[in-house]
DRENPA-3360 file (N, C-alpha, C; in nm, 2 decimals, always signed):
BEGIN
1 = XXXXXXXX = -6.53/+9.69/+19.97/-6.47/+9.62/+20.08/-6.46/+9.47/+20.06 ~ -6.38/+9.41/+20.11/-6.31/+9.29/+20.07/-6.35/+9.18/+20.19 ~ -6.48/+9.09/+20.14/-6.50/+9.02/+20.29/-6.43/+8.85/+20.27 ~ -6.34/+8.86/+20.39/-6.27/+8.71/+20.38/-6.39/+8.61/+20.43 ~ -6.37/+8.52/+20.39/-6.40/+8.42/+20.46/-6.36/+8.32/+20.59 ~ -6.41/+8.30/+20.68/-6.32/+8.22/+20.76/-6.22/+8.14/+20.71 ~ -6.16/+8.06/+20.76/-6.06/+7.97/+20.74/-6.08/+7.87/+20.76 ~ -6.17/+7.81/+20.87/-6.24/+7.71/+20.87/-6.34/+7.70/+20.74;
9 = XXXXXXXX = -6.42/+7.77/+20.69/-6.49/+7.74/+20.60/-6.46/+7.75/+20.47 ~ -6.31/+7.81/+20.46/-6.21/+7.75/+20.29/-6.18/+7.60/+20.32 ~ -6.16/+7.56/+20.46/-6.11/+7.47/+20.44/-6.18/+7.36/+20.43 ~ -6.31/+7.36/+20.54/-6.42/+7.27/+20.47/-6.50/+7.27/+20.32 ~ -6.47/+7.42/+20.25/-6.51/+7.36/+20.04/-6.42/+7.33/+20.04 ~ -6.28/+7.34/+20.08/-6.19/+7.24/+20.02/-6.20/+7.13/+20.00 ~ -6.20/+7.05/+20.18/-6.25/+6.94/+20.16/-6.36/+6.89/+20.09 ~ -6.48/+6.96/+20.09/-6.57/+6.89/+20.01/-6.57/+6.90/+19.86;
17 = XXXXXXXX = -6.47/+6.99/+19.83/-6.43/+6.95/+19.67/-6.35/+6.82/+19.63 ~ -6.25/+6.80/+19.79/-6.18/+6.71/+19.69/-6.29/+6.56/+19.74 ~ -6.34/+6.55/+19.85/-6.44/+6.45/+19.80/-6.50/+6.45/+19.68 ~ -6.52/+6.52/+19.66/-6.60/+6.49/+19.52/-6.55/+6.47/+19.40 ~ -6.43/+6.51/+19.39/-6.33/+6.47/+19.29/-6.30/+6.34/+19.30 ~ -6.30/+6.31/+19.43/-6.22/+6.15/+19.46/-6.35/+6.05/+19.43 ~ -6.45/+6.09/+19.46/-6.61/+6.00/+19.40/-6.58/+5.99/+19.27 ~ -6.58/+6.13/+19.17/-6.60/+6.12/+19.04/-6.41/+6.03/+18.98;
25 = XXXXXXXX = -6.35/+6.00/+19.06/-6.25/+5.91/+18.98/-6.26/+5.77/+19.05 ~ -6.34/+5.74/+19.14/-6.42/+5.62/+19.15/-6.48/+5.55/+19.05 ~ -6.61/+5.70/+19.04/-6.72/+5.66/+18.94/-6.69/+5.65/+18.87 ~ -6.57/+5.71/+18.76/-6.54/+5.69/+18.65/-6.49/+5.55/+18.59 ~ -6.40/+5.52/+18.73/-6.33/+5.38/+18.68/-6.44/+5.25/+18.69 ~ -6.54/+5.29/+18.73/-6.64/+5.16/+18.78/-6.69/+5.18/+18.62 ~ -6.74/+5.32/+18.59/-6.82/+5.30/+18.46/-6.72/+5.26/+18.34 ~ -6.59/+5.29/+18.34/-6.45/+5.22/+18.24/-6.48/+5.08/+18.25;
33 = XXXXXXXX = -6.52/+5.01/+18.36/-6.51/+4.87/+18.41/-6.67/+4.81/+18.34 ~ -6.72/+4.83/+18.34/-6.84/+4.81/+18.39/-6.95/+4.75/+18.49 ~ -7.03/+4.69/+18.45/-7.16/+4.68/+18.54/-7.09/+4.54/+18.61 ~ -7.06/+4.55/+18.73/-7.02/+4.43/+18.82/-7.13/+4.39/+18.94 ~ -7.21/+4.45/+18.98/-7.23/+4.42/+19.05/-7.38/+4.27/+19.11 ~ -7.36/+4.22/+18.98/-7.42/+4.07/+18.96/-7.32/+3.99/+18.98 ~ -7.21/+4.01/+19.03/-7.05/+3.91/+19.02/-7.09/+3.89/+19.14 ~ -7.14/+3.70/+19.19/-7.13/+3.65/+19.31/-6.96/+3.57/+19.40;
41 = XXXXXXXX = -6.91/+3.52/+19.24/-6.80/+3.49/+19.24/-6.71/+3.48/+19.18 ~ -6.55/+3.49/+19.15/-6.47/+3.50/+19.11/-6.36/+3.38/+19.09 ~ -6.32/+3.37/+18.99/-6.17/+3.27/+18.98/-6.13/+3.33/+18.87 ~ -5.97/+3.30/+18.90/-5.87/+3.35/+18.85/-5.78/+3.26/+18.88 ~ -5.67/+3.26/+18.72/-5.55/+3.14/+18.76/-5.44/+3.20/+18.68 ~ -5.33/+3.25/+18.69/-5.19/+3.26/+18.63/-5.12/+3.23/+18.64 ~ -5.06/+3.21/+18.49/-4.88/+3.20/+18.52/-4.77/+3.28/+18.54 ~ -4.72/+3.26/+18.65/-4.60/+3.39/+18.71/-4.47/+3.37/+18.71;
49 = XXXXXXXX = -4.36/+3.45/+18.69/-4.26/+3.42/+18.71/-4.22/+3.54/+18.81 ~ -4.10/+3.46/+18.90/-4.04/+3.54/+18.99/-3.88/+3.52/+19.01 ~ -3.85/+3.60/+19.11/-3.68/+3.59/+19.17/-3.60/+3.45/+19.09 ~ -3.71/+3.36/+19.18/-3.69/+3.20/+19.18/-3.77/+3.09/+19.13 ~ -3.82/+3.16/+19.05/-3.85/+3.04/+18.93/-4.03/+3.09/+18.90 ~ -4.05/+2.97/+18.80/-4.21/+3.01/+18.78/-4.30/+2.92/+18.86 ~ -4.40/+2.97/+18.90/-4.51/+2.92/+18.99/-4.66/+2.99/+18.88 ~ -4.77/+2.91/+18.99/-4.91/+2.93/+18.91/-4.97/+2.97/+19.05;
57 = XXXXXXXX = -5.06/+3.08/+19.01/-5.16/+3.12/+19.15/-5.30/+3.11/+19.09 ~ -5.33/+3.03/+19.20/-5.50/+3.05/+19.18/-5.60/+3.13/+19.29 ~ -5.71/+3.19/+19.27/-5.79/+3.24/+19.36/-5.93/+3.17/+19.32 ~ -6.02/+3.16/+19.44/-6.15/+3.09/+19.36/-6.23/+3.20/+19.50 ~ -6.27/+3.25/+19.48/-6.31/+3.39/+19.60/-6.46/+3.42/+19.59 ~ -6.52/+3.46/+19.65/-6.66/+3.51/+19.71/-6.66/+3.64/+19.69 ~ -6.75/+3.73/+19.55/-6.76/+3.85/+19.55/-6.85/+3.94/+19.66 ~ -6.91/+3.88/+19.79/-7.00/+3.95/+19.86/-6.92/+3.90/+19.97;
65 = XXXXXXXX = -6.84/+3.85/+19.96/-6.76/+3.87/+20.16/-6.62/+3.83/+20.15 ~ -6.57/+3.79/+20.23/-6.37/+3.82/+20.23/-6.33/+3.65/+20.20 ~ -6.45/+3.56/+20.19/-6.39/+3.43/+20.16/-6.28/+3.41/+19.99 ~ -6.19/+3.37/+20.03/-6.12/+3.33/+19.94/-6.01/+3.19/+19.94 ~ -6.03/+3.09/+19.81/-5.97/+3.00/+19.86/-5.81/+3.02/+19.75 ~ -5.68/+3.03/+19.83/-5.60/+3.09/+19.76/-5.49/+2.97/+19.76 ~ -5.44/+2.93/+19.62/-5.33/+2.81/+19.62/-5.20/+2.86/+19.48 ~ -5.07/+2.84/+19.56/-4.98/+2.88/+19.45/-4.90/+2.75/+19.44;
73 = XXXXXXXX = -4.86/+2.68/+19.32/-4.82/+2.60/+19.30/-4.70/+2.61/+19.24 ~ -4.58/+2.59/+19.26/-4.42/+2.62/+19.24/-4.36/+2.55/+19.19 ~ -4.31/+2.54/+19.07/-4.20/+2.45/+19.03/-4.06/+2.44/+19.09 ~ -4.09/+2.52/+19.21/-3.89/+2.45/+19.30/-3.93/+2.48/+19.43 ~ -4.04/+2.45/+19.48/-4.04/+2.45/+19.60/-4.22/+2.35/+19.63 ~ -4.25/+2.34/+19.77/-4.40/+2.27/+19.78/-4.48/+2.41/+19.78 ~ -4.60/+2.33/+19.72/-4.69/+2.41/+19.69/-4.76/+2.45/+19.81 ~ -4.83/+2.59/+19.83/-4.89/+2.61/+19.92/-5.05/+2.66/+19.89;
81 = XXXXXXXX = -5.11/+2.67/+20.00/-5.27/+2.62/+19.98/-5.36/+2.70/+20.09 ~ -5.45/+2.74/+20.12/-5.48/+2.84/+20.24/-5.65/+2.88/+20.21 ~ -5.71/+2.84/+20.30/-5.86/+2.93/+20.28/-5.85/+3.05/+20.42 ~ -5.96/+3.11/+20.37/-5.96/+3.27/+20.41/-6.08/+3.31/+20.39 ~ -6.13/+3.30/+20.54/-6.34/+3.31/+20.56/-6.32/+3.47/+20.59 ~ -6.23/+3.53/+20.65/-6.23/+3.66/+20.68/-6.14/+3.78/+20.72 ~ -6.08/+3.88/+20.74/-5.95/+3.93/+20.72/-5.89/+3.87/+20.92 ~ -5.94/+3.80/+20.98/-5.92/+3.74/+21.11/-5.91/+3.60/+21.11;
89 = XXXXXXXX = -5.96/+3.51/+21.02/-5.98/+3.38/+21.01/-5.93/+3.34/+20.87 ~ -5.80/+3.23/+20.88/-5.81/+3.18/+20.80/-5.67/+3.08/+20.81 ~ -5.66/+2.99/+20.73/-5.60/+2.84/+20.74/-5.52/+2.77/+20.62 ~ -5.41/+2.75/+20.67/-5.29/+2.69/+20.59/-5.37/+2.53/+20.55 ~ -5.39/+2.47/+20.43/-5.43/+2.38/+20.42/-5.34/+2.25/+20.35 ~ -5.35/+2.16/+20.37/-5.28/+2.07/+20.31/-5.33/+2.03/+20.14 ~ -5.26/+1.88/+20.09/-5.30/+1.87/+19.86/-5.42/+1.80/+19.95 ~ -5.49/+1.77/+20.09/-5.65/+1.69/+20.07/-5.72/+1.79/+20.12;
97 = XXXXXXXX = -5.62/+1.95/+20.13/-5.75/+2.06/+20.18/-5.80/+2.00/+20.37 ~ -5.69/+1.97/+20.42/-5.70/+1.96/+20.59/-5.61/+2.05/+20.65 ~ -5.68/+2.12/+20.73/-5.62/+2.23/+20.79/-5.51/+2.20/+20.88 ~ -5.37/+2.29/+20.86/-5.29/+2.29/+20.89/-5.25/+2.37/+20.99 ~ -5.33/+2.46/+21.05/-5.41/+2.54/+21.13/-5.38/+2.67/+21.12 ~ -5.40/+2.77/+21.21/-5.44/+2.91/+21.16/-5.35/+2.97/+21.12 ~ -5.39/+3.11/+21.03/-5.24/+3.21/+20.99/-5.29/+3.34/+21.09 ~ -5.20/+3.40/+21.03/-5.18/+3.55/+21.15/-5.28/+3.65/+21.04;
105 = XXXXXXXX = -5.29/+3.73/+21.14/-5.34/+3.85/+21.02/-5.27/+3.90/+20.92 ~ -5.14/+3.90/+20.99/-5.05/+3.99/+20.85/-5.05/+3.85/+20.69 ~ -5.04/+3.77/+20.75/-5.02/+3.69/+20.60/-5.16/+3.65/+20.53 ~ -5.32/+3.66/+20.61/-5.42/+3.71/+20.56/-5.44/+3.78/+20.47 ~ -5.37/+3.87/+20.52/-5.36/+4.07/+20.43/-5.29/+4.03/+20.31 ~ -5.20/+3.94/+20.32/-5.12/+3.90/+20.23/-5.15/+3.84/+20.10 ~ -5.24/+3.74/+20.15/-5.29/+3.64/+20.08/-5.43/+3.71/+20.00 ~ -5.51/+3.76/+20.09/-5.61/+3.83/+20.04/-5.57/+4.00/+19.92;
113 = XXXXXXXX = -5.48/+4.02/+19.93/-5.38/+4.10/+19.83/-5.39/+4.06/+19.69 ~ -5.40/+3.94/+19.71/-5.33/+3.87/+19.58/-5.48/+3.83/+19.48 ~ -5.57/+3.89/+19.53/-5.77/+3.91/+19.49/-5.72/+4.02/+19.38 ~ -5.67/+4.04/+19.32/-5.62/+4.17/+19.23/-5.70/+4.23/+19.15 ~ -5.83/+4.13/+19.07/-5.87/+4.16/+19.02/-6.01/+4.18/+19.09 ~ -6.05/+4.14/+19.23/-6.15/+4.20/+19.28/-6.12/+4.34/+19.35 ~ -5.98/+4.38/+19.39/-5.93/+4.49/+19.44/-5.94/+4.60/+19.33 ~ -5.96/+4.54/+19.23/-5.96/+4.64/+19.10/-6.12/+4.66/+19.07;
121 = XXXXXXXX = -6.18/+4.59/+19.12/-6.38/+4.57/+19.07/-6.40/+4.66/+19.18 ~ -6.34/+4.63/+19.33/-6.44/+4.70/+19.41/-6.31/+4.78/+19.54 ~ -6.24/+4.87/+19.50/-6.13/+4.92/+19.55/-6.18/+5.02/+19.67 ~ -6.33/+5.08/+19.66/-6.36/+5.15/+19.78/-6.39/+5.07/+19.89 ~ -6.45/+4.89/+19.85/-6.49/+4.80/+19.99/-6.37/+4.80/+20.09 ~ -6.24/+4.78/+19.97/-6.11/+4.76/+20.00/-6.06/+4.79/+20.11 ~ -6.06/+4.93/+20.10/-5.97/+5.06/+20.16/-6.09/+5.14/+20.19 ~ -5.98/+5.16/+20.34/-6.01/+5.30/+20.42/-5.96/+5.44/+20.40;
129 = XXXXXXXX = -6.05/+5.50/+20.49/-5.95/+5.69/+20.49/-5.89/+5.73/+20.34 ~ -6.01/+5.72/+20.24/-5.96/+5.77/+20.10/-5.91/+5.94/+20.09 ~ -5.84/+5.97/+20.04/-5.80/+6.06/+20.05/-5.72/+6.12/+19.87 ~ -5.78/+6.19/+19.84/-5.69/+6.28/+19.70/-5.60/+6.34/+19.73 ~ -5.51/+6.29/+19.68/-5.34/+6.38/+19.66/-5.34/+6.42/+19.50 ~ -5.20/+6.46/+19.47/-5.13/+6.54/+19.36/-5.17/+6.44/+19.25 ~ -5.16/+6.47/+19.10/-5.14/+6.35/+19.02/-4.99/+6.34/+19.00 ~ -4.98/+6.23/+18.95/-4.83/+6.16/+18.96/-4.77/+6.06/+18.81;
137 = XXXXXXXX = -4.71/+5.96/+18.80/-4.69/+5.91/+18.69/-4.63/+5.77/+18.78 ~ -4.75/+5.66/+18.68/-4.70/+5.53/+18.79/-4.72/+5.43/+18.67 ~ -4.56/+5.41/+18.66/-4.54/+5.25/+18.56/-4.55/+5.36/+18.43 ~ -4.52/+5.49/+18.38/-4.51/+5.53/+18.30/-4.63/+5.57/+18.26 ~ -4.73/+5.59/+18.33/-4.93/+5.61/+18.33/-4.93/+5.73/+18.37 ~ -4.99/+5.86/+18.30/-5.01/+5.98/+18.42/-5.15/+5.91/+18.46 ~ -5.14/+5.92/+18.57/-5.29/+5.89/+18.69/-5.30/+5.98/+18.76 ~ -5.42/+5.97/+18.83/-5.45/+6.07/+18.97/-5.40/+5.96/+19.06;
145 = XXXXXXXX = -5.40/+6.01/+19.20/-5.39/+5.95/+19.29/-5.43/+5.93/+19.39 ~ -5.45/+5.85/+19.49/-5.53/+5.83/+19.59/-5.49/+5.79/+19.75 ~ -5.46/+5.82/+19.84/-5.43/+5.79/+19.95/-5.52/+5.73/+20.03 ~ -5.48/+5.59/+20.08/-5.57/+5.53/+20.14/-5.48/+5.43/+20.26 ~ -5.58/+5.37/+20.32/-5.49/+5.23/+20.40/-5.60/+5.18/+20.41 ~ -5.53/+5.00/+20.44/-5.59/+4.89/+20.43/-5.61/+4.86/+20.56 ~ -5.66/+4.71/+20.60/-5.75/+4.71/+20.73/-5.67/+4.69/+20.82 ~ -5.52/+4.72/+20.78/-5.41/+4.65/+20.91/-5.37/+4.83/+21.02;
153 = XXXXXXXX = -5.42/+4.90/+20.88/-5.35/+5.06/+20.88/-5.26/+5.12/+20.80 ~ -5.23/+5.01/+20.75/-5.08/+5.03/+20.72/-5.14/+5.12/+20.54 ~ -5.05/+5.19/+20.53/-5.11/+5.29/+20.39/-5.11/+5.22/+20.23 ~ -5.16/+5.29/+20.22/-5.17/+5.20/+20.02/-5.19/+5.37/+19.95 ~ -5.18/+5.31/+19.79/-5.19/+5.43/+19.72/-5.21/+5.40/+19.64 ~ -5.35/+5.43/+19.55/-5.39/+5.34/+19.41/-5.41/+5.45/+19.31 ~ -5.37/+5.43/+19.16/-5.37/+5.49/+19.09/-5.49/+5.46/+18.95 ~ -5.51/+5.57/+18.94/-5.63/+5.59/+18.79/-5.56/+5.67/+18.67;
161 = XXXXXXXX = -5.57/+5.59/+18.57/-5.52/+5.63/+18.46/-5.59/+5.79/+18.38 ~ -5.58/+5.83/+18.40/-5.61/+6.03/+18.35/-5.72/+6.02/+18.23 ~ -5.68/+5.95/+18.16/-5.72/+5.92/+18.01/-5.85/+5.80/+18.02 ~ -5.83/+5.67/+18.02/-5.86/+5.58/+17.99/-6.01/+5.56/+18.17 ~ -5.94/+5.63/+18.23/-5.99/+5.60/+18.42/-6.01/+5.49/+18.46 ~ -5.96/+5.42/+18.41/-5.90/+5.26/+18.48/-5.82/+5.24/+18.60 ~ -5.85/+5.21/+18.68/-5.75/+5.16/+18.79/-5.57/+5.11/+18.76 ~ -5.47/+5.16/+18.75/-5.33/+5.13/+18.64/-5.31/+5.02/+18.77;
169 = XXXXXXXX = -5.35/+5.03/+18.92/-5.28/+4.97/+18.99/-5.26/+5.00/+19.13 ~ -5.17/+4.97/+19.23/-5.19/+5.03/+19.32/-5.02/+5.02/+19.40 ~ -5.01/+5.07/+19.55/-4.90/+5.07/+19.58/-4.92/+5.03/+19.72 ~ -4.83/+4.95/+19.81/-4.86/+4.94/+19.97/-4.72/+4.92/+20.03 ~ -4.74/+4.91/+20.18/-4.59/+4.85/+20.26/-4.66/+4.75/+20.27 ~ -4.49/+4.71/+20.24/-4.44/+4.55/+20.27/-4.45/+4.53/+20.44 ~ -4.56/+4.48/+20.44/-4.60/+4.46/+20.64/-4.46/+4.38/+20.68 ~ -4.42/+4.30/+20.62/-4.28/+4.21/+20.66/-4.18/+4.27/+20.64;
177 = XXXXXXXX = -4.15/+4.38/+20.61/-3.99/+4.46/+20.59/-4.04/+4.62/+20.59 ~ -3.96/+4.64/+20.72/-3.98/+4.80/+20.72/-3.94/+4.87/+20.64 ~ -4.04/+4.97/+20.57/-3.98/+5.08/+20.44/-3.97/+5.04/+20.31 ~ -4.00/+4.93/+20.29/-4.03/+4.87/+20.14/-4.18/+4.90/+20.14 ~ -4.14/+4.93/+19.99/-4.25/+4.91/+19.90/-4.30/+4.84/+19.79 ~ -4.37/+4.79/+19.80/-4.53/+4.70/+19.66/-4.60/+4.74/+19.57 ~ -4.52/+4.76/+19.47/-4.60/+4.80/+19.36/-4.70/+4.76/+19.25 ~ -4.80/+4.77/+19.21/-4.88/+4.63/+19.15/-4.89/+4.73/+19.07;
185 = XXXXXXXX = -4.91/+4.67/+18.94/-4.94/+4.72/+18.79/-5.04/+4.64/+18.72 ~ -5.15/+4.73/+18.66/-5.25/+4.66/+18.56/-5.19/+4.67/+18.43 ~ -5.22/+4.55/+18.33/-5.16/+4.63/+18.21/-5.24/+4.49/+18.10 ~ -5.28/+4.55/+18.01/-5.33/+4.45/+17.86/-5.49/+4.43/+17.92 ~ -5.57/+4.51/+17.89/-5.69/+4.49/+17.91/-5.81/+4.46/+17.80 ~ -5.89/+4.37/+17.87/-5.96/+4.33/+17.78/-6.09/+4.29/+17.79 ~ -6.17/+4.33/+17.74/-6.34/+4.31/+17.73/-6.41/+4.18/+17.74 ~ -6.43/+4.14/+17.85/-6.51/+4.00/+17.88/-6.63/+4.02/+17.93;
193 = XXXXXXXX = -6.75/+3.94/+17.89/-6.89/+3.99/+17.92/-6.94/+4.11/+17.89 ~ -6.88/+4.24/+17.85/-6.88/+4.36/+17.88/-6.86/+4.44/+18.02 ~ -6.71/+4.39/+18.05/-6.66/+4.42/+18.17/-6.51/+4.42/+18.12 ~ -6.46/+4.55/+18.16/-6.30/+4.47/+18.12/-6.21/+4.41/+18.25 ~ -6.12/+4.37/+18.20/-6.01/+4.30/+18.30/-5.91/+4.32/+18.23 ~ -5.77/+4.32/+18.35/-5.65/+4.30/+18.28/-5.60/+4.15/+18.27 ~ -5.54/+4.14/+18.20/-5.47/+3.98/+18.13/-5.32/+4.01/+18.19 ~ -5.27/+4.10/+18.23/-5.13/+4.09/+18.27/-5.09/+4.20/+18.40;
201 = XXXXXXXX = -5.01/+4.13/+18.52/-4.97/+4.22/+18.62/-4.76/+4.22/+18.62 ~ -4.79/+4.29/+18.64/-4.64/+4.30/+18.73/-4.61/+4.36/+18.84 ~ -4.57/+4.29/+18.95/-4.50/+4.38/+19.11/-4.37/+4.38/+19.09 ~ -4.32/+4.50/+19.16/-4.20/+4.53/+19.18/-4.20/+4.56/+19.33 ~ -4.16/+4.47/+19.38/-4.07/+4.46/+19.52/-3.97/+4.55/+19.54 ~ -3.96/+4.61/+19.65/-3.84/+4.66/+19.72/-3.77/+4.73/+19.57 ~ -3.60/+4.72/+19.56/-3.53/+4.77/+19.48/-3.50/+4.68/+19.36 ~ -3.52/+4.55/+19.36/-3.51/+4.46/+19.30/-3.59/+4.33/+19.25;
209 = XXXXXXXX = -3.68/+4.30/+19.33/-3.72/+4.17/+19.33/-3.90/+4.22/+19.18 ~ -3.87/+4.19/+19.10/-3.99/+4.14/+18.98/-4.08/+4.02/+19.00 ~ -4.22/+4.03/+18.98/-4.27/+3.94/+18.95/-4.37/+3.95/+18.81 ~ -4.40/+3.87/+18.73/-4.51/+3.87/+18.70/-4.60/+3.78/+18.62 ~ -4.74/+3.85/+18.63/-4.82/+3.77/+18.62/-4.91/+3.75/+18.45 ~ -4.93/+3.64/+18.41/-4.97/+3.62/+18.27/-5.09/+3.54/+18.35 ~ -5.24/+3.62/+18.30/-5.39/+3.51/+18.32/-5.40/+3.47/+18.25 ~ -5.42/+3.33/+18.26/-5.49/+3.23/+18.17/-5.66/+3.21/+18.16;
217 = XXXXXXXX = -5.71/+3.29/+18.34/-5.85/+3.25/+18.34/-5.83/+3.35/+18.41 ~ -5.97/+3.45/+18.39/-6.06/+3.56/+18.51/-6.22/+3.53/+18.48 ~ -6.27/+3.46/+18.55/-6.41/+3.41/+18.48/-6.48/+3.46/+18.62 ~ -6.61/+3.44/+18.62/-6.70/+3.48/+18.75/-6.85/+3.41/+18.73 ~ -6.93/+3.40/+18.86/-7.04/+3.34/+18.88/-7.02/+3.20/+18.80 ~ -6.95/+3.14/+18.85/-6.94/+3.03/+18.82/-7.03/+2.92/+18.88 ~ -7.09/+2.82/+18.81/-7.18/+2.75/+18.90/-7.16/+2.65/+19.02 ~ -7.02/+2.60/+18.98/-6.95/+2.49/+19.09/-6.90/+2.57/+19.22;
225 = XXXXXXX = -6.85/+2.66/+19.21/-6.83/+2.77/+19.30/-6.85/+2.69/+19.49 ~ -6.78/+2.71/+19.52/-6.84/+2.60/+19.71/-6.71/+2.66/+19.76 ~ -6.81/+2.72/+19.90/-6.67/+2.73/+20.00/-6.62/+2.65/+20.09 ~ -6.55/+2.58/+20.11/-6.48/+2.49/+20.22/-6.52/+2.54/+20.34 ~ -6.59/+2.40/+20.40/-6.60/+2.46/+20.55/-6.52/+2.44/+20.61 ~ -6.51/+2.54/+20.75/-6.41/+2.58/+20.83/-6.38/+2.45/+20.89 ~ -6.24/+2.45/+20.93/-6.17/+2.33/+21.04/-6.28/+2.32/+21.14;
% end
């Protein structure tokens, strides 16, 4: 005789399978990465080209809380400048670093986006409501996939490379344009301290719009390191 099981309880091993799958493509990419968790702080500086010309982004960021001081400097337009104590607080700054006064959350979310390579060190602090979906193919990478959203709600979807279990990158909406999508790409990685990083990104905007990014610097625990106090 043939005993079913409830249905509630296929569907709870379900779920607790795919947690566990979605841990072990965590764990995997952390141990691909390595040992980070001595990293107090972060800086990072590249050169990017976009739509409208080339600019340089810098990050100088706090690896134990959401401080980040974020500045892009543009060859056809004025440069912009912004610290960021938390995903609620943060401030458009002027070239002497005087506050120009508050930003909204959505361009926080924005600004704090652009941490790429701490989104890639520590992608579960990141994101909420993780979730395993189907595997897929992103930027030409078979990866698994991951369903998740960020602290606004709004969804994201980050990818692990099948082979290598590297983080390839990730996907989000465009908070500023309904039904677009953000696509961020890892790509050219390379072994620093015994930790790798990538040296090159690319986004792809919407239907059209390219960006991308060449590092010149991803260094960490740096000793000059200082956060700007608040206005």
């Amino acid at each position: 005789m043939i005993k079913w099981l409830p249905l509630i309880a296929i569907f709870g091993l379900m779920a607790c399978d795919d947690s566990s799958r979605l841990e072990r493509i965590i764990n995997k990419h952390h141990k691909a990465v390595g040992k980070t968790a001595k990293i107090e702080n972060l800086r990072t500086k590249a050169d990017c080209v976009g739509p409208a010309g080339n600019y340089i982004t810098s990050t100088n960021s706090s690896f134990t809380d959401d401080y980040v001081l974020f500045e892009q400097d543009y060859d056809y337009k004025s440069s912009f400048k912004a610290a960021i104590y938390s995903f609620d607080e943060g401030y458009g700054l002027d070239t002497n670093s005087v506050s120009q006064g508050p930003l909204s959350p959505t361009i926080i979310a924005v600004l704090k986006a652009h941490e790429f390579h701490e989104v890639m060190m520590q992608p579960e602090k990141r994101y909420d409501e993780m979730r395993l979906l189907e595997d897929t193919v992103f930027f030409d990478q078979k990866c698994r996939q991951i369903r998740a959203s960020d602290h606004l709600g709004l969804p994201v979807r980050l990818y692990f490379d099948k082979k290598n279990h590297l983080m390839a990158g990730f996907s989000q909406v465009n908070p500023y344009k309904k039904g677009e999508v953000i696509s961020i790409h890892f790509s050219e990685w390379e072994k620093k301290d015994r930790i790798k990083v990538f040296k090159k990104l690319e986004i792809r905007q919407g239907k059209k719009d390219r960006y991308l990014f060449d590092y010149q610097e991803v260094s960490w625990n740096n000793p000059d390191f200082e956060k700007l106090n608040k206005p």
